[in-house]
C-alpha positions as CSV (number, residue, x, y, z in Angstrom):
1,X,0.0,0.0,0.0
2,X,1.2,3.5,-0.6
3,X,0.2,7.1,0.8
4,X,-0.4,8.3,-2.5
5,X,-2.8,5.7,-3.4
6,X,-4.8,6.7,0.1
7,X,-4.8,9.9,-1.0
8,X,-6.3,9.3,-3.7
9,X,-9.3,6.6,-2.5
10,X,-10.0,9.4,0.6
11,X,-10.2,12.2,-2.5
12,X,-12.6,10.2,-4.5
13,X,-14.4,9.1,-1.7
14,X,-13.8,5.4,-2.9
15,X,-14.1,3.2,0.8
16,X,-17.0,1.6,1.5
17,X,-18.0,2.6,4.6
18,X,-19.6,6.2,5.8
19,X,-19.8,5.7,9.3
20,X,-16.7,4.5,11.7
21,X,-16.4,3.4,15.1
22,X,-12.9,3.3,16.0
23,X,-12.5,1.3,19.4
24,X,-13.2,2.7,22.4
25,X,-14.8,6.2,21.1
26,X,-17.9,7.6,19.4
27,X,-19.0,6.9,15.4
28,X,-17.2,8.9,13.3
29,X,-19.4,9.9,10.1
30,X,-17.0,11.7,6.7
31,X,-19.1,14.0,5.7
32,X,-16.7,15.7,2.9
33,X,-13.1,14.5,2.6
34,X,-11.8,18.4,2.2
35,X,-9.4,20.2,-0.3
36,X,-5.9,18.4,-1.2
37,X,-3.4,20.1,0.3
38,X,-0.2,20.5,-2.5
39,X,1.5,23.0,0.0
40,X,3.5,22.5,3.4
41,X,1.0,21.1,6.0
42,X,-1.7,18.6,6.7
43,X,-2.2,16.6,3.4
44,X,-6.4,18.0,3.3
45,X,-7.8,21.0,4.6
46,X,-11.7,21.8,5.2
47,X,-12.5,18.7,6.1
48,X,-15.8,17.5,7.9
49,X,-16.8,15.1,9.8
50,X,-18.8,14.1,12.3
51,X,-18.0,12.8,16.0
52,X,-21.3,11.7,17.7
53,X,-23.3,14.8,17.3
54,X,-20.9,17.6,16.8
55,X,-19.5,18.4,13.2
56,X,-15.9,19.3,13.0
57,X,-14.4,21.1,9.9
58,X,-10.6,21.3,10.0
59,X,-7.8,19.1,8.3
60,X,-6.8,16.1,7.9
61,X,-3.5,13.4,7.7
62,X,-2.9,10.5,6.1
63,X,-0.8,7.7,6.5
64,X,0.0,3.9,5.6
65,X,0.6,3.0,9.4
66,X,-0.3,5.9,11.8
67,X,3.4,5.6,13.4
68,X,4.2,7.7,10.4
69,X,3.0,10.6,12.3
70,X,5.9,10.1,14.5
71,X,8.2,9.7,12.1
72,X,7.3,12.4,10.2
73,X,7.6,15.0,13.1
74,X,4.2,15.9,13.1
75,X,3.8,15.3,16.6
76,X,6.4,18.8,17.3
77,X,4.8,20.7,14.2
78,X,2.1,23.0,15.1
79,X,1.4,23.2,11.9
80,X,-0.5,19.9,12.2
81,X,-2.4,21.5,16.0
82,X,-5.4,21.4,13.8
83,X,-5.5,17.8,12.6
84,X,-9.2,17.1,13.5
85,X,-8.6,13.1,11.6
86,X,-5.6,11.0,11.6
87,X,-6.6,8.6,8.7
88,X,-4.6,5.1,8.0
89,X,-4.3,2.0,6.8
90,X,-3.3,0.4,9.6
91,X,-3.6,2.2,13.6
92,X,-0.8,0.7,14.9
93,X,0.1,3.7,17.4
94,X,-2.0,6.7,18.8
95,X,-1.4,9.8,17.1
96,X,-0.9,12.6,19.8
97,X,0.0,16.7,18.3
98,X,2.3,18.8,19.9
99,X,0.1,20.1,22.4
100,X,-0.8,16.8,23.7
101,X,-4.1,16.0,21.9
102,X,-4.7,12.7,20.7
103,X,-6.2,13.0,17.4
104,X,-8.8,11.0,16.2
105,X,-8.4,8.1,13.9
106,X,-9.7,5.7,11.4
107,X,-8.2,2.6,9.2
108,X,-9.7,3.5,5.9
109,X,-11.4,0.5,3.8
110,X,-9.7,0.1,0.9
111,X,-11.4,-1.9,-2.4
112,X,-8.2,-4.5,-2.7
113,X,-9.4,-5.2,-6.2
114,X,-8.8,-1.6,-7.2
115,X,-5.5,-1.6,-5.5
116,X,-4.8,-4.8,-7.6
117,X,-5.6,-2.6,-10.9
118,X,-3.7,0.1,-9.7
119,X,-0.6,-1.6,-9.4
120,X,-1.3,-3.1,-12.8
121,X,-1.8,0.3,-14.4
122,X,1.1,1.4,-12.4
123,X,3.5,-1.4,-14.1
124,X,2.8,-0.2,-17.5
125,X,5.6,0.7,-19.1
126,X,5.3,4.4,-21.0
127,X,5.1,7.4,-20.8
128,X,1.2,8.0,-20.8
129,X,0.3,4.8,-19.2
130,X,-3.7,5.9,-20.4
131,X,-2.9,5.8,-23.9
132,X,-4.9,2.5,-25.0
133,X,-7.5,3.7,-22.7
134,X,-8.3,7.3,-23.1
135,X,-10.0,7.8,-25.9
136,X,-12.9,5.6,-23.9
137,X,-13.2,8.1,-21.8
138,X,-16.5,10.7,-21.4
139,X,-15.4,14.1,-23.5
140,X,-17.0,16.0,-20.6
141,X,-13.9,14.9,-18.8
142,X,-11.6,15.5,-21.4
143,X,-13.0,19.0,-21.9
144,X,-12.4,19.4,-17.8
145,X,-9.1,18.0,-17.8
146,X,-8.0,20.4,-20.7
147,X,-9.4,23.7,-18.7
148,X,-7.2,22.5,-16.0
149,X,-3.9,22.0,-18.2
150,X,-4.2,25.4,-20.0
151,X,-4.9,27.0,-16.5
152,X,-2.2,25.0,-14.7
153,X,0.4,26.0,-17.5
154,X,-0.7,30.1,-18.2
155,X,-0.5,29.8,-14.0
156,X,3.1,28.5,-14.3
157,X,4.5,30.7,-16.4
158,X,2.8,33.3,-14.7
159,X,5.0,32.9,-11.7
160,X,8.1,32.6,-14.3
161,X,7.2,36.3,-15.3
162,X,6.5,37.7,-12.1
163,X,10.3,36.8,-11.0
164,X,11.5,38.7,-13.6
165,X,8.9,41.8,-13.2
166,X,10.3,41.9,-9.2
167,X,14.0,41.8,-10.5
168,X,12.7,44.6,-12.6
169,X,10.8,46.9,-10.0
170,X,7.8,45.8,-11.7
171,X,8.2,47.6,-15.2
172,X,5.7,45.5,-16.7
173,X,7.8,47.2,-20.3
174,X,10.9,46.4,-19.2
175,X,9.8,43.0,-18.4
176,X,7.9,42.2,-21.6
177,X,11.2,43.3,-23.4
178,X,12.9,39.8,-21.4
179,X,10.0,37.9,-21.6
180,X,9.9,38.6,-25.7
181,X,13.3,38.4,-26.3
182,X,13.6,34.9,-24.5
183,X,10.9,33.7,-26.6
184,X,13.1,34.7,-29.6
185,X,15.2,32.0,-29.1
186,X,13.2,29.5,-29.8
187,X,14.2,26.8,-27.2
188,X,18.0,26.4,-28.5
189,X,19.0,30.0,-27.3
190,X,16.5,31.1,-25.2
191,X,19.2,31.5,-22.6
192,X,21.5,33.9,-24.6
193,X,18.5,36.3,-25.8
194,X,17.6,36.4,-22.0
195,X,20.6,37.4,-20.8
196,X,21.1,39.8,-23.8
197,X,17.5,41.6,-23.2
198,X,18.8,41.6,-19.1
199,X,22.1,43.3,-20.4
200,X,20.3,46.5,-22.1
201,X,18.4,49.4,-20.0
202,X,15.1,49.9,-21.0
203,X,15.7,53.2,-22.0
204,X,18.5,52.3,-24.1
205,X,16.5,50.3,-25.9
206,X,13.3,52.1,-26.2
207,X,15.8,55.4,-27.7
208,X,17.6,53.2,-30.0
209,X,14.3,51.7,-31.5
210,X,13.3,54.5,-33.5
211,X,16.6,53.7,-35.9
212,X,16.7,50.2,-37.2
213,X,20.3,50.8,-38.1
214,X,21.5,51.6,-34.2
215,X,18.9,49.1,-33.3
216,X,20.9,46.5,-34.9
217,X,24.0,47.5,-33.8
218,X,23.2,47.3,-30.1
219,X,21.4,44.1,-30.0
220,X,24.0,42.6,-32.5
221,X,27.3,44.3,-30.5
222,X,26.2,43.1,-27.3
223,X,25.5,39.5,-27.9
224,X,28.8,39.5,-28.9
225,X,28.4,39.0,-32.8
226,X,30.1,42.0,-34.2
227,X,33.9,42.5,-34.3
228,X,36.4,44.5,-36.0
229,X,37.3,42.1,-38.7
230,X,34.6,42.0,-41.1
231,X,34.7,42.8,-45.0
232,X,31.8,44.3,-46.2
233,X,30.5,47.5,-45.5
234,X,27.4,46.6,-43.5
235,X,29.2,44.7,-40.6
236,X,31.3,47.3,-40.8
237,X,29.0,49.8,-40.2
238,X,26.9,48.0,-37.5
239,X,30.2,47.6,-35.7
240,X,31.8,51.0,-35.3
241,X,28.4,52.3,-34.4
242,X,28.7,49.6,-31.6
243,X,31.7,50.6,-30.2
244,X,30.2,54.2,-29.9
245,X,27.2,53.0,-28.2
246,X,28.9,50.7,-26.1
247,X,30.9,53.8,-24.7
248,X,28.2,55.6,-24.3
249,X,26.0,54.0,-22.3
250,X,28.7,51.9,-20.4
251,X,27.6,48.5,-21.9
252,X,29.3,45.2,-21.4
253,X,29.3,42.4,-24.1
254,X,28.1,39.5,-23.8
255,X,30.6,36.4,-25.2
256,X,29.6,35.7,-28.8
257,X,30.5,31.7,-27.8
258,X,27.3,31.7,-25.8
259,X,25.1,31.3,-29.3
260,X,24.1,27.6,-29.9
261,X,25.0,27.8,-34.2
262,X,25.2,23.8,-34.3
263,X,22.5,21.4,-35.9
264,X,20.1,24.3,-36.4
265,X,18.0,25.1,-39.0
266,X,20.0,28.9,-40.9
267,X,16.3,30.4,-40.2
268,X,17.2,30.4,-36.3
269,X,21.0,31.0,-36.8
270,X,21.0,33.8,-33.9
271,X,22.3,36.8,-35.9
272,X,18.8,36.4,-38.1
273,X,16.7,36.4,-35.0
274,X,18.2,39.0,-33.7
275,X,17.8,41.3,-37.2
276,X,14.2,40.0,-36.6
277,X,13.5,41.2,-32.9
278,X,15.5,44.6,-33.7
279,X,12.8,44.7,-37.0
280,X,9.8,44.2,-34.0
281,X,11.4,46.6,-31.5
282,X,11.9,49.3,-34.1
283,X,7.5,48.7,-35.3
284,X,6.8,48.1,-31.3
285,X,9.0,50.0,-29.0
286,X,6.5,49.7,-26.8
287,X,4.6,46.8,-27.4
288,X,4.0,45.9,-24.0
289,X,1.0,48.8,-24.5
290,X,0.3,47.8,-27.8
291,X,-0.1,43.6,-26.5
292,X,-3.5,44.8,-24.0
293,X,-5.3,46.2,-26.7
294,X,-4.4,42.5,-28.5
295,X,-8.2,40.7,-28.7
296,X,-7.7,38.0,-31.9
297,X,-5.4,35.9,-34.0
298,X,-5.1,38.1,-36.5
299,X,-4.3,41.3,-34.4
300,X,-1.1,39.1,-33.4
301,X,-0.1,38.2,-36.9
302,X,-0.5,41.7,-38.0
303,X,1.8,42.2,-34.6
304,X,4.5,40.6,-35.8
305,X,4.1,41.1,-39.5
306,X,7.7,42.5,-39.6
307,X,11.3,41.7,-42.0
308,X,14.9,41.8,-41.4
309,X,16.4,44.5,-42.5
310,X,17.6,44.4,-46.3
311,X,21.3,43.0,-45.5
312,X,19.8,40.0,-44.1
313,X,17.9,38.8,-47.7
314,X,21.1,37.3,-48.4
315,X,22.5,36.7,-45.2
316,X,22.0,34.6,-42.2
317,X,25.3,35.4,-40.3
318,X,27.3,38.8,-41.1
319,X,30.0,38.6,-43.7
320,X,28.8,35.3,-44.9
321,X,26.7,35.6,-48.4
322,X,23.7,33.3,-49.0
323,X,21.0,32.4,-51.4
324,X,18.1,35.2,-51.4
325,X,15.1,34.4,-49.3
326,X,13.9,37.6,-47.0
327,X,13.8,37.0,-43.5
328,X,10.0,37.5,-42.6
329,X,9.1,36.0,-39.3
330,X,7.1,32.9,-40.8
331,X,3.8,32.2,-39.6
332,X,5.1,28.9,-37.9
333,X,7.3,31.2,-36.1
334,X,4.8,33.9,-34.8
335,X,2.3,31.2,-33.4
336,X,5.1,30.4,-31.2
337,X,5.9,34.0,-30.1
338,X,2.1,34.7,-29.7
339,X,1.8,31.4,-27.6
340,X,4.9,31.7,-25.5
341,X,5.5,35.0,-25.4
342,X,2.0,37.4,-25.7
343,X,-0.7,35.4,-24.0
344,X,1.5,34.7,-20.8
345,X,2.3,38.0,-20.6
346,X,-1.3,39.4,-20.9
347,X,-2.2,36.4,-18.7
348,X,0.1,36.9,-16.0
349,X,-1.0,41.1,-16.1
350,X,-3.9,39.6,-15.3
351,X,-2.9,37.5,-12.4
352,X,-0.8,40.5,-11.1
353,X,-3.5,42.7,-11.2
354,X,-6.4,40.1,-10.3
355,X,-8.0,41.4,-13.4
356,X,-9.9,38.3,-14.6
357,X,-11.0,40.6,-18.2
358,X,-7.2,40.2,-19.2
359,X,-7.0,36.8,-18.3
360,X,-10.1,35.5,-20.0
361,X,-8.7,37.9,-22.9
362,X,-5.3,35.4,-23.3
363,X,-7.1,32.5,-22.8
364,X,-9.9,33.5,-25.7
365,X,-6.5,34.3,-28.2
366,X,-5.3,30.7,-27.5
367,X,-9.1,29.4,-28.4
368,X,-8.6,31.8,-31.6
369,X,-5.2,30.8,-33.1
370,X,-4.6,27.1,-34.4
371,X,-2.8,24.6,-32.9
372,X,1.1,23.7,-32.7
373,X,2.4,21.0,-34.6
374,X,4.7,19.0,-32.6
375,X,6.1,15.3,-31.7
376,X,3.9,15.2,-28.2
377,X,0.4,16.9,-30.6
378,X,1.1,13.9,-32.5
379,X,1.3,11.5,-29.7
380,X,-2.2,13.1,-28.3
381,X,-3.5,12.7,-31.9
382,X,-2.8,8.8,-32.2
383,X,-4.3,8.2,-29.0
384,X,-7.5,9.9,-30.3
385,X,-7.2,13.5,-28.6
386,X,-7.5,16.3,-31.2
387,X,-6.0,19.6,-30.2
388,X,-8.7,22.3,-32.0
389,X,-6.9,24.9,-30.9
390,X,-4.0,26.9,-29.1
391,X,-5.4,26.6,-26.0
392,X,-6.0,22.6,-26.3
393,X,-2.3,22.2,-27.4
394,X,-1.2,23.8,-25.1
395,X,-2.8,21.8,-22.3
396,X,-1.8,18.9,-23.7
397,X,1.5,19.8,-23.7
398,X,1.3,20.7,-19.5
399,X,-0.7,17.4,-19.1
400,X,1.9,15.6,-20.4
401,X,5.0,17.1,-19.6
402,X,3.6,18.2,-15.7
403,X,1.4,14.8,-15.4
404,X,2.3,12.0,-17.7
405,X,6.0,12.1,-17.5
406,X,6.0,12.9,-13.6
407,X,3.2,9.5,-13.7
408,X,0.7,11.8,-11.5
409,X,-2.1,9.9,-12.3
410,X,-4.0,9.6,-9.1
411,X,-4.5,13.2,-8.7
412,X,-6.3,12.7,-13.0
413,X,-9.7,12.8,-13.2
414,X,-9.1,10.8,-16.2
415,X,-7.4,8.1,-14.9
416,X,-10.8,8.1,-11.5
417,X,-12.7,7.8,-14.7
418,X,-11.3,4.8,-16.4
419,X,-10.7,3.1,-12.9
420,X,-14.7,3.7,-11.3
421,X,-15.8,2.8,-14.5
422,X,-13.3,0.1,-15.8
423,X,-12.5,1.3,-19.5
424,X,-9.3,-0.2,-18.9
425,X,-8.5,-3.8,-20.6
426,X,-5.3,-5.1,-18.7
């Protein structure tokens, strides 16, 4: 037996009794099991129950064998004084809290045939151990377990934006210019744009977007990608106006060996991402302002309807000569920014704010843009899940990255689904 599996039999209500008369005290009646508890503390909170006649709401621990609470320290926590219901598998010892109570306890029935399905789902060997099974399952759920994934992810990266708004005295601008230019790396260097859009003042950047040409050559100079050396005229340029800028505002390079240029497609070869965030900056200096009055898909592709500069048609790294092929942001390309980069940021003003107009505003451009096209998408797709939308892939992504991988499946209302109604086939 394991706590997690009690957890999740006391969640779902799944025992068979209601009514408990541990030895040598008065029936104990669960009236509501409470609120899992994913923080510090007891492991439910808001429980009830009732003890004879009196109701008691407070929270409640669980354990295999109620010695656990011993050695778990709970007995010296006060954070557990308000344990109304010691629940286990087995009572082999009192549990007492650290101001001498004795807290009242049950052994909790458990079904030991769905225990013995458990630990045959459990043994399945894959990374979404519901795969054969899901598609059984009512779409009600499905539709609730996708509310929770796009919630649960716009919530997480939420908190990722909020660190770097406090780092930034809360200059929701300032912090929108990280939060962008870390989306511009598109996963390979999403570390170097980071640390480039931490290394420039706001107002450097803001007075240096109204010239495409300086633009460039701060954004280029201080992720380290300009030097003295080049040939042609353009590099040339962008470098000596570097130098000046870099004395000017007291500005320290990054090193240019910090760009991932291996095994990468020349589209995301850093030098052409940059060209195309300097090309964004210079339309949107102040695009944080621009991203609340954002309402559709199309607002968001007009957004970022933007072109490197002329040099880069036939370049992807300075100096080097290429084919010609403009470097417009493809569309692929701008559903990722707008997913990553635009709706968490409008969702976590939202959150910050508590203003639940701009959150229900992200969420709606997710339901309005299509869906990304990706390994796990595919995976969800075989197993008969269709992602309509943004907003679906994107929960399916935090479902099975957050969930799946991590094989949190009691705390799925899929998997109580498939186990109180036995779609599975073992």
């Amino acid at each position: 037996m394991t706590e997690e599996f009690l957890h999740y039999i006391w969640q779902h209500h799944l025992f068979n009794q209601t009514v408990y008369t541990p030895e040598g005290s008065e029936p104990i009646e669960i009236i509501s099991p409470g609120i899992r508890n994913m923080d510090e503390g007891p492991d439910f909170y808001n429980t009830r129950i009732k003890i004879g006649n009196t109701l008691w709401v407070g929270n409640c621990e669980i354990h295999v064998v109620a010695s656990d609470w011993y050695r778990h320290g709970h007995h010296t926590n006060p954070l557990f004084d308000n344990v109304i219901l010691h629940v286990v598998y087995k009572n082999d010892q009192p549990a007492i809290n650290s101001k001498g109570v004795v807290i009242p306890s049950i052994e909790l029935p458990v079904d030991n045939g769905l225990y013995q399905q458990y630990e045959k789902y459990r043994s399945i060997q894959t990374d979404v151990r519901c795969k054969d099974f899901i598609a059984r399952v009512d779409p009600v759920y499905i539709a609730a377990l996708l509310s929770k994934g796009i919630a649960e992810r716009l919530i997480d990266r939420a908190h990722a934006i909020h660190q770097i708004l406090e780092a930034n005295h809360y200059d929701w601008e300032h912090c929108a210019m990280i939060w962008l230019g870390k989306a511009f790396g598109f996963k390979v260097n999403e570390a170097p744009f980071e640390m480039l859009m931490r290394s420039i003042p706001l107002a450097v950047l803001q007075r240096s977007a109204y010239n495409l040409q300086t633009l460039e050559a701060l954004l280029l100079g201080q992720a380290g990608l300009l030097h003295e050396n080049f040939h042609e005229d353009y590099p040339q340029l962008l470098y000596r106006e570097y130098v000046f800028l870099r004395k000017k505002y007291n500005l320290t390079p990054m090193e240019g060996h910090l760009w991932k240029k291996m095994r990468i497609r020349p589209a995301n070869f850093p030098a052409v991402r940059i060209a195309q965030l300097a090309a964004f900056l210079h339309k949107n200096p102040a695009f944080f302002q621009k991203l609340l009055e954002i309402h559709t898909g199309d607002q968001i592709f007009s957004l970022f309807d933007v072109t490197a500069s002329s040099y880069w048609d036939n370049h992807y790294q300075p100096d080097q000569p290429a084919r010609l092929y403009p470097k417009k942001l493809s569309r692929s390309a701008v559903l990722l920014l707008a997913i990553n980069t635009l709706v968490p940021l409008l969702f976590a003003y939202g959150h910050e704010k508590d203003r639940d107009d701009y959150k229900g505003q992200a969420i709606r451009i997710l339901e309005d843009i299509g869906p990304e096209q990706n390994s796990i998408i595919d995976k969800w797709r075989n197993f008969g899940i269709l992602a309509r939308n943004a907003s679906e892939s994107q929960a399916l992504l935090q479902i099975y990255n957050k969930h799946c991988l991590l094989q949190r499946c009691l705390q799925c209302e899929v998997f109580n689904q498939m186990m109180t109604k036995k779609l599975y086939a073992f």
